[in-house]
N, C-alpha and C positions, 0 to 999 in steps of 0.2 A: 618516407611519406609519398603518398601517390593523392592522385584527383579520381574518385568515381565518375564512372561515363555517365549521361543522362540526367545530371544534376543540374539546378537551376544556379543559374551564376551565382548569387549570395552562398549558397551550398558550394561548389565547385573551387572557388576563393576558398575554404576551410584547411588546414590542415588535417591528413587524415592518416592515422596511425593503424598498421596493416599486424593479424594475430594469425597467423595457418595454424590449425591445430589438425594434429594425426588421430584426436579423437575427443569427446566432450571432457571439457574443461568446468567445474563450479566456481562461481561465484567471480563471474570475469563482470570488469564493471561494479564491484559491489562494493558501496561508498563506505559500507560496516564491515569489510572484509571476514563476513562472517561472525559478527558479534564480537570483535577484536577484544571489547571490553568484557568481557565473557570469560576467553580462554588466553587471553596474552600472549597472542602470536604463535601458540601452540598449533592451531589448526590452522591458519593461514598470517600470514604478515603481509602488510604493503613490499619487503622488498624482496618478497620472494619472486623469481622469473617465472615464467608461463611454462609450464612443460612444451619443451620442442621449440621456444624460442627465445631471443636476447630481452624483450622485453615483461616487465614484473608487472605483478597488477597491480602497485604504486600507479606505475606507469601510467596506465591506462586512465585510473580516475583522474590524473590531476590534467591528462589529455582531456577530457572531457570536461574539468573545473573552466580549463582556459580555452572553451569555445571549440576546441578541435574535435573531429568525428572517430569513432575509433569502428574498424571492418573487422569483422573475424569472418574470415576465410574455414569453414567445419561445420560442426553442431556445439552449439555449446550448451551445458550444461544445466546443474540447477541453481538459480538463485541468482538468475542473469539481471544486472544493472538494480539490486535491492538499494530502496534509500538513494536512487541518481537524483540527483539535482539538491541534496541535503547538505549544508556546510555544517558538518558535525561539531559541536563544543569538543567530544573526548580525543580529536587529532588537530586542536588548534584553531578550527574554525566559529562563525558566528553565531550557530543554531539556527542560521534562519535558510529558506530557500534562496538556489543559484542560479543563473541564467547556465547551462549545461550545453555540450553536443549534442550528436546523435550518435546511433548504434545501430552499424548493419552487421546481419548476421547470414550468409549466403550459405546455409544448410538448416536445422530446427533447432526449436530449446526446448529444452528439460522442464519439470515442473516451477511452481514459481517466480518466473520472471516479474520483475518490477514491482516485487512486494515493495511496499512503503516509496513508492518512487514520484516524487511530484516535481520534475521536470523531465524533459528534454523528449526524444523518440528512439520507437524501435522500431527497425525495418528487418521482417523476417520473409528468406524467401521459401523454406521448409515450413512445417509442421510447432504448432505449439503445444504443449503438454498440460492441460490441466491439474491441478488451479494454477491459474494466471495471478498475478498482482493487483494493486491500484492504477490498471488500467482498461481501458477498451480501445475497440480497435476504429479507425477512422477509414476514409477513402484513401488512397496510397495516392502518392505523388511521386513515387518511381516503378517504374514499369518492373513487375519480375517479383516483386516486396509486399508483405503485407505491414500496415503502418500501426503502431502504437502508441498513443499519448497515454498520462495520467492524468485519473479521474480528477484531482486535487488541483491540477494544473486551470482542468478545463472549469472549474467553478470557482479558480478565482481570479484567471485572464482570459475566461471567454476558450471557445473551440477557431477564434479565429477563420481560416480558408477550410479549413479540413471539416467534410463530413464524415458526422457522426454515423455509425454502423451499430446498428441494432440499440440506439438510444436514441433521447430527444433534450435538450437542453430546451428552458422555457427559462429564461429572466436567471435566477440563482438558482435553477427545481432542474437537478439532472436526474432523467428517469431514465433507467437502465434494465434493459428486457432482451440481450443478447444470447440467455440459454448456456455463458459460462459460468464455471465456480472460480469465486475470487477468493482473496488473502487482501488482506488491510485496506477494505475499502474504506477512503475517506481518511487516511494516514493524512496524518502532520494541517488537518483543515485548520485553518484559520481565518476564516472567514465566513459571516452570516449567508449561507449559503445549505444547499439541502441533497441531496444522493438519498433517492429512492429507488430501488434496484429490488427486483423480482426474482425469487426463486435461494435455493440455499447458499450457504455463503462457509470460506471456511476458517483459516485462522485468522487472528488478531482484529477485528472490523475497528476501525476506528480511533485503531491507535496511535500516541501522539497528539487527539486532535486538543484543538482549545477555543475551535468554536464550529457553529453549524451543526446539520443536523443528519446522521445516515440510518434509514428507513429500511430493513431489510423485511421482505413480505418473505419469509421462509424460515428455514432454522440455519443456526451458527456452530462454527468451531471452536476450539479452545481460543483461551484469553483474549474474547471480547472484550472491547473498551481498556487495553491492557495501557497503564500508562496515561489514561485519560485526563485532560487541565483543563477541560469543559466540554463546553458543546454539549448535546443529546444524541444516545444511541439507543435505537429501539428495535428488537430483534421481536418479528410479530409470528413467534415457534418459541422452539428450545434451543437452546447455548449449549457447547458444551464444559467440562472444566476451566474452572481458573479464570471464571469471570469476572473483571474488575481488579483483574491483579494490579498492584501497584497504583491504584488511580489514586487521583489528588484532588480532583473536582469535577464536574458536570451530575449529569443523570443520564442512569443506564435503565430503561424497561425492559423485560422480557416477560414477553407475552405466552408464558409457558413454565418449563424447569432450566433455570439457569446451571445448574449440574456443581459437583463435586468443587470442595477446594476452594469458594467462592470470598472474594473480597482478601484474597491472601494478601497481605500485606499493604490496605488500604488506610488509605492516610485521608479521605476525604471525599465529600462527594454523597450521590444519591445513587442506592440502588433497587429498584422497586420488582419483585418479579411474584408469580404465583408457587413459585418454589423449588426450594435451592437447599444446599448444605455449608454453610460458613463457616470460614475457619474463624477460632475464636483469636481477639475479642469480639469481633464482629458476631452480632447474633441480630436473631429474629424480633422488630419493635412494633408496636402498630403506629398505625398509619395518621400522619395527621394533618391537620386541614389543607397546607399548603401540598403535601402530598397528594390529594384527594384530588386537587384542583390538576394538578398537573398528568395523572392519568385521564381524567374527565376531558381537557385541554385535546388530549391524544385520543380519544373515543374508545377509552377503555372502562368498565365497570370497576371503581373501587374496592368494591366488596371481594371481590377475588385476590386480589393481590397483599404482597408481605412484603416491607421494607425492613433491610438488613443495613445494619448500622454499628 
């Protein structure tokens, strides 16, 4: 355990648990070790050790569950800190979100950092690798760092001290016009709250969420709305596959072709778009009154669009 220089006393008081890596490391920090429920430990487990050092990336999460900071000393890899601040149901935990550390990284990261992450921060002092996660990036409050919260965090405790970089927070209306591409903007929302965000976007938008609304003015990646238990996601392009996978409730718009493989395995929910390919039993309905109302709501013409049900 060591103390970072130039932290503010509340910071400094942390425990802070130290990673050297001799080269980029995946998925350090990541609260799903990789979709654990997925492959069963095959591709990564909590008690594997870190290549190159005593500590696992057990470790490190549940460093960060219990308030402490964790430093990786290298570059790390991809899929840094996915799902932080999440207290997962499938390892025992609440399902719900956790007060988290931070995470400094004193070289760059790999693609994807902080997919689905709705606590805690990143400080990088390298380079980050597009797409980013459910974050942007804020003013840094350590010299040397650039600083990262999630977007999820910030709409529904506020951006707090830290200015916002290349966004504007307005009451519950985060508008985000930063010029990056994301991964799961608006993951795990639960709260009447809204993420309007400019330009293309790329996998999972919205996943997790169960309320609120995320606005993307561009086009989307695979499995939009994947997982969805409400809220409104509205993609004002085309999606690509797998849209709607697994949703259970809300409504999904897209303002375009929602693409290939659509509603695989939907259990529930609205999906309204100008057109798509669904897997069956999902097929093509018309549209009906309450449907009507609810693109009209969003300044979209009825007449154009297909609800797949």
């Amino acid at each position: 355990m060591f103390k970072l220089f130039g932290k503010s006393k509340e910071k400094s008081d942390r425990d802070v648990l130290e990673v050297e890596l001799q080269k980029p490391v995946d998925c350090l920090c990541d609260f799903t070790y990789n979709f654990h429920w997925q492959h069963k430990g095959e591709k990564l487990d909590p008690s594997w050790k870190i290549p190159d050092n005593n500590q696992t990336f057990g470790d490190l999460v549940e460093h960060l569950k219990n308030g402490g900071d964790v430093h990786i000393k290298g570059d790390a890899g991809h899929r840094l800190c996915s799902s932080m601040g999440a207290d997962l149901k499938y390892f025992g935990g609440t399902g719900e979100n956790i007060p988290v550390g931070d995470v400094y990284v004193d070289g760059s990261v790999d693609t994807r950092m902080g997919i689905s992450m709705v606590g805690g921060s990143i400080y990088v002092k390298g380079k980050v690798k597009e797409p980013v996660g459910n974050l942007v990036e804020v003013k840094s409050d350590e010299n040397g760092y650039k600083k990262f919260i999630s977007i999820t965090d910030i709409l529904k405790n506020g951006s707090g001290q830290d200015k916002l970089i290349g966004c504007q927070l307005t009451g519950k209306k985060l508008i985000i016009d930063d010029g990056t591409v994301k991964d799961t903007v608006g993951a795990r929302l639960d709260v009447d709250a809204e993420v309007f965000m400019r330009g293309n976007v790329d996998l999972s938008t919205g996943i997790l969420m169960k309320k609120g609304r995320v606005r993307i003015n561009g086009n989307a990646g695979k499995n939009t709305g994947a997982l969805l238990n409400g809220g409104t996601i509205i993609i004002n392009g085309d999606a690509d596959d797998f849209t709607a996978i697994d949703m259970k409730s809300g409504i999904i718009i897209i303002n375009g072709n929602a693409g290939k493989f659509l509603a695989a395995n939907k259990k529930g929910g609205t999906v309204l778009a100008k057109k798509g390919t669904p897997i069956p039993p999902v097929s093509q309905k018309p549209l009906q009154k309450s449907d009507r109302m609810i693109l009209l709501e969003q300044g979209f013409n009825p007449e154009k669009f297909i609800k797949f049900e």
